[in-house]
TIZA-880131 format. One line per 10 residues: their letters; for each residue x, y, z of C-alpha. Coordinates in steps of 0.05 Angstrom, whole numbers. Example, Ala and Ser with C-alpha at 12.3 -4.5 7.8 and 13.67 -1.06 7.14 Angstrom:
2
as) 246,-90,156; 273,-21,143
REM end
This chain:
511
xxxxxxxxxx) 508,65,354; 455,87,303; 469,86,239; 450,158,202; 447,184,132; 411,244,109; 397,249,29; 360,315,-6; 341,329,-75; 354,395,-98
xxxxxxxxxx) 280,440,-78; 260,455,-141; 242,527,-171; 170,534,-171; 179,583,-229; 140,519,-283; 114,456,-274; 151,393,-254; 187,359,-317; 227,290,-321
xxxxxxxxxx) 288,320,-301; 256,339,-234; 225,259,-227; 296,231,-247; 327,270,-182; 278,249,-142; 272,173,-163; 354,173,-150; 351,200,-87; 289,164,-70
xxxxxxxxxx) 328,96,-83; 384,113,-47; 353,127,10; 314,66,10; 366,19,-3; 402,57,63; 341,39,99; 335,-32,75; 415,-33,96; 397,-13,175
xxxxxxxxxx) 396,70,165; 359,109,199; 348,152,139; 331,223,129; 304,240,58; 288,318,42; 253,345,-11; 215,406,-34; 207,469,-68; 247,537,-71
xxxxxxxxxx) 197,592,-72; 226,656,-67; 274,708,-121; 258,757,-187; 234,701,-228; 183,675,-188; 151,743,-173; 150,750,-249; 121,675,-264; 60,702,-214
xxxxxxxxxx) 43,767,-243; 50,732,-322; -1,681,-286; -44,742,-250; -26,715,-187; 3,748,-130; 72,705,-109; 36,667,-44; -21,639,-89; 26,616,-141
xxxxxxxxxx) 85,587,-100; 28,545,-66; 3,521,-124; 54,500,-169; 91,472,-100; 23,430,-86; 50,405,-164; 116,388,-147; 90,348,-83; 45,310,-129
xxxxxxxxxx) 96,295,-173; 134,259,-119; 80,220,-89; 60,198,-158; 135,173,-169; 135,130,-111; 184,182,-75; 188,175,7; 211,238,26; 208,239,102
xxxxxxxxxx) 202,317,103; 181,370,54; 207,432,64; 176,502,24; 233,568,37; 165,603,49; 148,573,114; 161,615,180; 216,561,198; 262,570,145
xxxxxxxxxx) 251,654,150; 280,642,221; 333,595,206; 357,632,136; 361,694,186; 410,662,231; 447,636,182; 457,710,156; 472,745,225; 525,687,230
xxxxxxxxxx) 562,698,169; 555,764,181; 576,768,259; 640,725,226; 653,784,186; 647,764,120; 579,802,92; 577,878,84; 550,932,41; 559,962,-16
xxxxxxxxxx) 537,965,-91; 523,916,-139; 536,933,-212; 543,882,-268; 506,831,-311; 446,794,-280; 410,733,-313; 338,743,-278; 322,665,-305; 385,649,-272
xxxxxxxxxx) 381,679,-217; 455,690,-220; 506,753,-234; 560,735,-288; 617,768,-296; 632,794,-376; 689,731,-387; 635,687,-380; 583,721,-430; 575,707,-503
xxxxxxxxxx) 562,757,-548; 500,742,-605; 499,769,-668; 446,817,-650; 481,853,-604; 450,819,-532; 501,781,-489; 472,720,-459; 495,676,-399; 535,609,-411
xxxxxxxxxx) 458,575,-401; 436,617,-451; 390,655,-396; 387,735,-428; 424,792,-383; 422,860,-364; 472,900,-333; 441,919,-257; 463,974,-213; 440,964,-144
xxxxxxxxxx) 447,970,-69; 479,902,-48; 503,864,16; 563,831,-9; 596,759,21; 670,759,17; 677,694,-23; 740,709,-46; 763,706,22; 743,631,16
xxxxxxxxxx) 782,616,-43; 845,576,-16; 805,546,36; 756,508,-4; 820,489,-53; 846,458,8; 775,429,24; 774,395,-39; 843,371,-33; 822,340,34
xxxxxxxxxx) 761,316,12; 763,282,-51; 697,253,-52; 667,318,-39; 648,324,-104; 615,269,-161; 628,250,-214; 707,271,-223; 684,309,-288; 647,352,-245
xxxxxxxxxx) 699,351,-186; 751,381,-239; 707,433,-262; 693,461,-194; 767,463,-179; 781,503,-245; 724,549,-228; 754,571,-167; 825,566,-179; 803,621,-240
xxxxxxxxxx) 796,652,-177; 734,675,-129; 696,743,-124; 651,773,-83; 584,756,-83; 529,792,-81; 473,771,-33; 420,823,-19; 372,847,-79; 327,917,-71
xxxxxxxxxx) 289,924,-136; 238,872,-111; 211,850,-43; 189,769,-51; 244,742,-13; 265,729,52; 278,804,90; 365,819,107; 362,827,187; 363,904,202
xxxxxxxxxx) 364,918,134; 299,955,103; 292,949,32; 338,889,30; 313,816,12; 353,753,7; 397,732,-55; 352,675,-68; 414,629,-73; 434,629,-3
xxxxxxxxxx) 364,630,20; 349,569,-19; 414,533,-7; 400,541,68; 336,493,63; 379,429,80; 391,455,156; 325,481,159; 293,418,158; 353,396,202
xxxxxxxxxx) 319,446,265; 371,489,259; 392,534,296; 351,492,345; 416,447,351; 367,406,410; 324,387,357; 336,307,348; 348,323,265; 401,366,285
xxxxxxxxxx) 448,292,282; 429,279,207; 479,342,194; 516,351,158; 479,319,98; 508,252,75; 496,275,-3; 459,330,-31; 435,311,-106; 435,370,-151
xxxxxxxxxx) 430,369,-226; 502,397,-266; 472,470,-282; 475,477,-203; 539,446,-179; 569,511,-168; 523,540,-119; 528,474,-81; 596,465,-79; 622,527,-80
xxxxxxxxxx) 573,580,-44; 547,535,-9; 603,511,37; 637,576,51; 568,605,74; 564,543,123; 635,550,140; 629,619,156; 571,610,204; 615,561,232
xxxxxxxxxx) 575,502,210; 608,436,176; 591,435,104; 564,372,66; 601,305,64; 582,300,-10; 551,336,-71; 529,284,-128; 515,319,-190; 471,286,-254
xxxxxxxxxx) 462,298,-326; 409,313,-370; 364,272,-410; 356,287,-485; 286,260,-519; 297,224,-581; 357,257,-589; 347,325,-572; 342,375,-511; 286,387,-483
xxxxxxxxxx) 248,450,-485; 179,482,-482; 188,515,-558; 207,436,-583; 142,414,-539; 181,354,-523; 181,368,-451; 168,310,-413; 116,307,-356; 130,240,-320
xxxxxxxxxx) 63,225,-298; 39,213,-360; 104,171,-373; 83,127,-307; 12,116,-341; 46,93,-412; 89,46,-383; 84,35,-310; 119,68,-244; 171,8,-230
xxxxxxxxxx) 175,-3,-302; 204,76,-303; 234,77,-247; 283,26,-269; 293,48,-345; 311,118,-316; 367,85,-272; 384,29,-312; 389,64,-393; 454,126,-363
xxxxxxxxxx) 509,140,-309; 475,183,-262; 532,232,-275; 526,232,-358; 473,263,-401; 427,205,-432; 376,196,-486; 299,169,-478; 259,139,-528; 192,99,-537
xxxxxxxxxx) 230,36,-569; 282,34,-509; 245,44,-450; 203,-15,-490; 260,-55,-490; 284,-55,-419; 215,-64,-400; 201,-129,-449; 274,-154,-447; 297,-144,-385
xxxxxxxxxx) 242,-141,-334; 194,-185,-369; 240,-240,-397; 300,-234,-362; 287,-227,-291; 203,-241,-301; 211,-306,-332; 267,-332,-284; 221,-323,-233; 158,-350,-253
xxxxxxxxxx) 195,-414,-291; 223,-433,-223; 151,-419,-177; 113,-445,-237; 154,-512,-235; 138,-511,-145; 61,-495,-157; 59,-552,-204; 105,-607,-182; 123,-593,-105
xxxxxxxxxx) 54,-580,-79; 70,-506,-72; 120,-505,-18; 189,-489,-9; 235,-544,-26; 285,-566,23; 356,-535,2; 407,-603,-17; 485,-612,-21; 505,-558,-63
xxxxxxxxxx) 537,-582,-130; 591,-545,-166; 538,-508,-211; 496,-490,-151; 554,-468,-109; 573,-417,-160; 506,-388,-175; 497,-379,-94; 562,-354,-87; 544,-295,-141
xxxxxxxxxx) 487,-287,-102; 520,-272,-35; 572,-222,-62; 515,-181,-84; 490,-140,-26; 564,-114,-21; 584,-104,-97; 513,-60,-99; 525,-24,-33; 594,4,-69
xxxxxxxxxx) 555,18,-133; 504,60,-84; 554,100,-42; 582,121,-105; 523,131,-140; 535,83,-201; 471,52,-196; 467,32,-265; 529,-1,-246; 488,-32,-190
xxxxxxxxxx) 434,-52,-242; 488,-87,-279; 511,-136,-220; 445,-159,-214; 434,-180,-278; 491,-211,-275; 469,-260,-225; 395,-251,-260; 426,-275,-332; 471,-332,-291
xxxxxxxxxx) 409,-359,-267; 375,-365,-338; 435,-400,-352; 432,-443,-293; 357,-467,-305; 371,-476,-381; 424,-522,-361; 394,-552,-293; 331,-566,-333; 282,-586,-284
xxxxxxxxxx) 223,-595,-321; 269,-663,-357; 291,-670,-282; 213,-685,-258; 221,-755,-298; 281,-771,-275; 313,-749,-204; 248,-704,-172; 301,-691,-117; 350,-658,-149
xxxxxxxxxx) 301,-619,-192; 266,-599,-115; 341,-575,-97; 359,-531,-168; 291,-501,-146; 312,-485,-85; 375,-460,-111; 340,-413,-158; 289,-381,-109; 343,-369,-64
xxxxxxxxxx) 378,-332,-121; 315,-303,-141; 307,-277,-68; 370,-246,-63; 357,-204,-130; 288,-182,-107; 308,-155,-34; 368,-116,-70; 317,-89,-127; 264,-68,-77
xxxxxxxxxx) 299,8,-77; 284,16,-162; 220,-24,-151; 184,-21,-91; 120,-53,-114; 135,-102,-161; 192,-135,-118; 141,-134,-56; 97,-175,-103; 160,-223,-119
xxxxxxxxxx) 182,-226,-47; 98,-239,-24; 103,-295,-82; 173,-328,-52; 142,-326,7; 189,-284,47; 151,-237,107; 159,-173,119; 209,-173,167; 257,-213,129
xxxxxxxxxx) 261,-164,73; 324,-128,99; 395,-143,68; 419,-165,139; 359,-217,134; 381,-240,77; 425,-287,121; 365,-319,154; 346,-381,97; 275,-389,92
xxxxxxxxxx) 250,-454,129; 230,-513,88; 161,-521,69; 143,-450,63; 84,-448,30; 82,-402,-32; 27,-369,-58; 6,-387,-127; 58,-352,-173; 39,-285,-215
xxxxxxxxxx) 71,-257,-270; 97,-187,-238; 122,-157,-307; 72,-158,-366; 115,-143,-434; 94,-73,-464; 45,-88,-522; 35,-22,-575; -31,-2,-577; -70,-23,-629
x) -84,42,-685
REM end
């Protein structure tokens, strides 16, 4: 039987430009679903941009653009973004293409055939950068007089003509959802604050919008367009064929773990599964929420003009070289800082010494002394028996570090095997074993690259390009590069290609 999982990133609002924040989702949800794919998945991997709602029509006319011009263009941004982060998204889904305007429509005569949408009036406080309606508990009051939203987003109290969803009809059943489901929602922190949220209990909520037309049209409803929430949440069975349920992507649902950022948990694990199980649809097996990053110590934000555009980190520093700091520095759940000096330092002490210099120590020593061939693996010692077996628990300590999203934690096994093998070499000495026993010095080599192997297959997620170059340089092919192959030894006598350094240390630019 075929082994499935289907990842997304949240689509992101095409209301600005793409900032790290955006590149940290992606990159997380990017290694995930390659290290499913390196573990025998057939992997689906969604991303893409949510185009539609108030603030986007404004963001267009402030650019003199009308909405179609502008979503295309800042999405085209967005799609760059990802390629330039190394990001293999298999599809890329936009909520103005004709397939999600069909799909978001069934969805709605659904929920509505179910007998939980119907009219009536909307009148309360609106955040238009939020997109969302707050009710007056959750407002703060400023000195000024305005009430703003708990993110700060301004409000304004809107009357309207409204479609409502009967979420509060919902309320005990997600409760026992959660209760059922425990690892519906990551991290716990998150997971408690959801169950607060709606144990505070649930109200309606409003999902049409008439005083503005770029959004998806309510069925048999002139005048009406889409609450751009449950237009944009309904993305991830889009792309799925739905309600095609022949289409082959139809099996990927439901979604194996939607990654949203913490400002959005409630619309994904709240609204999110009582629309689907109102339409009668399963709802996600997981929702994996992730902080925020800080620069230097403080939030970003376009006044500051610390806002971070991640291409231009990826030409400071290098796209592996990012790719790992961002996953290695924070918990994927917790809010994190970024700096020049410690991006530097993972970079210089942990790719380039740690894990670079193991590495080219141990090929170095085969160019030079073993005629550049894989040495014959020997009676494992003591020593060598324990470095190997840290080796083979790997794969399985970093698959549970993946399912729960811990991948720093993931990061952290590794080098554990990556500093045991400094160790190991420091001790083994080699170079004093060329005098004096060139056979055991050919099997601690051997011992090391198969270490060294290991490592680089179960980095290849973070660092696609660099560990290919390690893996070319250890000689393993391209078909051996799975964790499943990592049970097949190389044969003796492989010959290696002469070695490379794969991580230069950061040098600062002269003044």
């Amino acid at each position: 039987m075929t082994k499935r999982f289907y990842i997304t990133t949240p689509i992101y609002y095409v209301n600005g430009a793409p900032h790290i924040g955006h590149a940290y989702t992606s990159i997380a949800a990017d290694v995930m679903a390659r290290f499913k794919r390196l573990d025998g998945y057939d992997v689906f991997f969604l991303t893409g941009t949510d185009e539609h709602g108030q603030k986007v029509e404004k963001a267009a006319s402030d650019a003199g653009l009308d909405p179609q011009a502008f979503t295309d263009k800042v999405s085209a941004d967005f799609r760059d973004m990802a390629d330039a982060m190394g990001v293999s998204y298999d599809d890329y889904i936009r909520t103005t293409e004709e397939r999600h305007k069909v799909s978001t429509s069934e969805l709605w005569r659904r929920i509505q055939a179910n007998g939980d949408i119907y009219l009536g009036h909307y009148e309360g406080w609106y955040a238009v950068r939020d997109e969302a309606f707050y009710d007056e508990s959750e407002l703060t009051n400023r000195p000024d007089g305005t009430k703003v939203a708990p993110s700060g987003a301004p409000v304004e109290w809107v009357r309207e003509p409204s479609y409502f969803f009967r979420l509060s009809a919902w309320q005990d059943r997600l409760l026992q959802y959660y209760e059922d489901h425990p690892e519906f929602i990551a991290p716990t922190s998150r997971r408690n604050e959801v169950m607060s949220f709606v144990k505070g209990g649930l109200h309606d909520l409003s999902v049409s919008r008439t005083t503005f037309n770029w959004g998806i049209p309510v069925p048999d409803a002139p005048g009406h367009v889409m609450y751009v929430w449950l237009d944009a949440l309904n993305n991830y069975v889009t792309a799925c064929g739905f309600p095609d349920e022949t289409n082959p992507r139809w099996d990927f649902w439901p979604a194996d773990v939607h990654f949203v950022g913490k400002d959005i948990i409630r619309f994904h694990a709240v609204y999110w599964p009582a629309f689907l199980m109102s339409a009668g649809l399963p709802p996600p097996k997981r929702v994996s929420s992730h902080g925020w990053w800080v620069v230097e110590g403080e939030k970003m934000s376009k006044s500051l003009g610390n806002v971070i555009e991640p291409r231009k980190l990826v030409e400071t520093y290098g796209l592996d070289q990012i790719r790992y700091f961002l996953l290695r520095e924070k918990p994927f759940g917790a809010d994190g800082s970024m700096s020049h000096p410690a991006i530097v330092s993972r970079i210089n002490v942990e790719l380039a010494n740690d894990l670079g210099n193991l590495a080219q120590r141990s090929l170095s020593m085969i160019a030079r002394n073993l005629g550049g061939a894989l040495p014959a693996r020997g009676a494992a010692t003591e020593e060598d028996a324990v470095l190997l077996a840290a080796a083979a628990a790997l794969p399985d300590l970093v698959r549970g570090c993946m399912d729960r999203q811990t991948f720093h934690e993931a990061l952290e096994e590794i080098w554990k095997v990556i500093r045991a093998g400094n160790g190991y070499i420091d001790r083994q000495a080699p170079w004093a074993l060329n005098k004096t026993d060139k056979v055991r010095m050919a099997e601690v080599l051997r011992v090391l690259t198969d270490t060294v192997r290991v490592v680089a297959t179960l980095l290849q997620p973070f660092m696609p390009a660099s560990m290919g170059k390690m893996l070319d340089q250890l000689g393993v092919p391209a078909d051996l590069r799975t964790l499943e192959a990592l049970a097949t030894p190389l044969p003796d006598g492989t010959p290696l290609p002469a070695p490379q350094g794969v991580f230069p240390r950061y040098v600062e630019p002269a003044a």
